[in-house]
N, C-alpha and C positions, 0 to 999 in steps of 0.2 A: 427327579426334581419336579416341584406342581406348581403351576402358575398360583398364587392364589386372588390376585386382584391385577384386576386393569383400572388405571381411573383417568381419565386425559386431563392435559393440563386447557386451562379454556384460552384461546385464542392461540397455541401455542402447536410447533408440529410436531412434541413429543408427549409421553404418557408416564405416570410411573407404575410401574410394574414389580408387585410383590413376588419373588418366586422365594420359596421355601425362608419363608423370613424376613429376606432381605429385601431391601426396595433397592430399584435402578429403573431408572429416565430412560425406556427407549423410544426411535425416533418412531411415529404413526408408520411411516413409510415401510419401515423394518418387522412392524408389528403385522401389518396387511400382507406382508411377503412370505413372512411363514404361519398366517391365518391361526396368529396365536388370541387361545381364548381363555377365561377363568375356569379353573379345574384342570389345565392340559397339563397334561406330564412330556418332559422333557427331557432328552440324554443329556448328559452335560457336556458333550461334546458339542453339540447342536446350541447349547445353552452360551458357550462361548464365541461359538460362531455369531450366533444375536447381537451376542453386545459388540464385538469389534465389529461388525459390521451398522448396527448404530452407532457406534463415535466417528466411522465411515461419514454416514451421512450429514449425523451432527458438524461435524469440522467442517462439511464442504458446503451445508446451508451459515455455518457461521462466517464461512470465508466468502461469499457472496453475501450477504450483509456486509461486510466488511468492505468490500471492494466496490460498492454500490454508493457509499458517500465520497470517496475521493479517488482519486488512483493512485495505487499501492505501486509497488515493484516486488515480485517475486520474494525476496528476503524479508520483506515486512510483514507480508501475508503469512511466512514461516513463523516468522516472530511472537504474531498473534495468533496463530494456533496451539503452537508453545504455551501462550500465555494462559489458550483455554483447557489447556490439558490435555491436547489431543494427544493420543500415546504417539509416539516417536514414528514406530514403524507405517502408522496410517499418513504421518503428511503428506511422504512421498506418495505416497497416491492420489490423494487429494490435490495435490498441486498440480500431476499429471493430468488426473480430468480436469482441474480450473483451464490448463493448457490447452487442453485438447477440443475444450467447448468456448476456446477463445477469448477467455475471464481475465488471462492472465498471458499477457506478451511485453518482456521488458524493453523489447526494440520500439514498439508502437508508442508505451508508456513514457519512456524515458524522452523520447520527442516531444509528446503533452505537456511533460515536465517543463520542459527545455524550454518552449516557446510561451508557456504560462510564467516563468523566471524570466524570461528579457521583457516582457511586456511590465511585467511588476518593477524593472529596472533593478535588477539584476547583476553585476559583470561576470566574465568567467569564473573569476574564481569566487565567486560566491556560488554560481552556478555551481561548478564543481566540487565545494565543500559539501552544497545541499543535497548534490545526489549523492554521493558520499555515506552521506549519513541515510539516507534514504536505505542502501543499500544495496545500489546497483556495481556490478561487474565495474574494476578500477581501466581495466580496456575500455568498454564499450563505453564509458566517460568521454577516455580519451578521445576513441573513433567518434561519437559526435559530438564534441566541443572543436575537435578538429574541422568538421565538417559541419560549423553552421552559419545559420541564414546570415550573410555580414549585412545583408545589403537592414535586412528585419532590426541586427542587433544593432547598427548604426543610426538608422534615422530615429530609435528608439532613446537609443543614447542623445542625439542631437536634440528630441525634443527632452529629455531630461534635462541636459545639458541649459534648455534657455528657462526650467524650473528653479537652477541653482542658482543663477543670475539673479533673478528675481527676490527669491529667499535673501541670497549675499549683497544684497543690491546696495544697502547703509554703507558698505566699508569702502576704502580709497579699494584703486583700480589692484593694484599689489596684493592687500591680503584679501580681495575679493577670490581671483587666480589662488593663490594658497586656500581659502578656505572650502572649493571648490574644486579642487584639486584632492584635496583629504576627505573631503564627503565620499568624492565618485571611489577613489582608492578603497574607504569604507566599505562604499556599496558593491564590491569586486571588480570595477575596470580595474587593467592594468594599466600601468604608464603607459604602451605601445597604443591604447585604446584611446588612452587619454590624450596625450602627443595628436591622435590624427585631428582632435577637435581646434587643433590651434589654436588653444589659448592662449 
């Protein structure tokens, strides 16, 4: 097999690469590794190693991008490798180094999560839908919503609680309580959450 062109993409950290005909994207990185140049011949054994080892890199600089604007969880980052076509057998790798180089921790994450959801006013079970769907572990849900800040998710609540007032504040005292009651319900307090504010 002959290389027959390298051309880099401009600002970009992959190249396309002609070998016998065909073009494929590999990553610069992958290219400098095995000090591939125009005219080189190559086994195709070697030739396949290239490439899975650029969609390697490819998926793990796209999952850092990825993980660089918000925080993910573990299954969402899979998600979206899926989505960029990474071949199946490479995630598992990839996710292992995100792991290993500290990218990617769902116990740390899912806490961020957690405390960024009660501040936005939040209740558990909105909480717990949204990680949910996030995609983390249906335990490790449990274990921290079992075990979170009350003291955090309370006065949070409390000062929501004198938002609603204000919003509800036109109606007689009765369906103020009701329509204040159905908001928080909405926004996932439960009754038990609700009950402690003594309305």
């Amino acid at each position: 097999m002959i290389i027959k062109s390298i051309k880099k993409y401009p600002k970009k950290p992959r190249s396309k690469v002609v070998i016998d005909n065909n073009l494929h994207e590999i990553e610069n990185i992958v290219i400098a590794k095995y000090n591939l140049y125009e005219d080189m011949e190559i086994e195709e054994k070697e030739f396949y190693s290239i490439l899975d080892e650029s969609d390697k890199e490819y998926g793990y600089n796209c999952a850092l991008n990825y993980l660089s604007k918000y925080v993910k969880s573990e299954d969402q980052v899979i998600k979206y490798l899926k989505d960029k076509k990474i071949k199946h057998k490479n995630i598992d790798f990839i996710i292992e180094r995100l792991k290993k180089n500290h990218f990617i921790n769902d116990d740390k994450t899912i806490d961020a999560i957690i405390f960024g959801l009660i501040i936005a006013n939040n209740g558990r079970n909105l909480i717990r839908y949204k990680l949910y769907n996030k995609g983390f572990n249906e335990n490790l849900i449990k274990e921290k919503l079992d075990n979170i800040d009350e003291e955090l998710y309370f006065d949070t609540l409390k000062e929501f609680f004198k938002k609603c007032e204000k919003k509800y504040a036109k109606y007689d005292d009765f369906n103020k309580k009701m329509k204040i009651k159905q908001y928080l319900v909405q926004r996932g307090y439960t009754l038990s959450d609700i009950e402690k504010l003594k309305i």
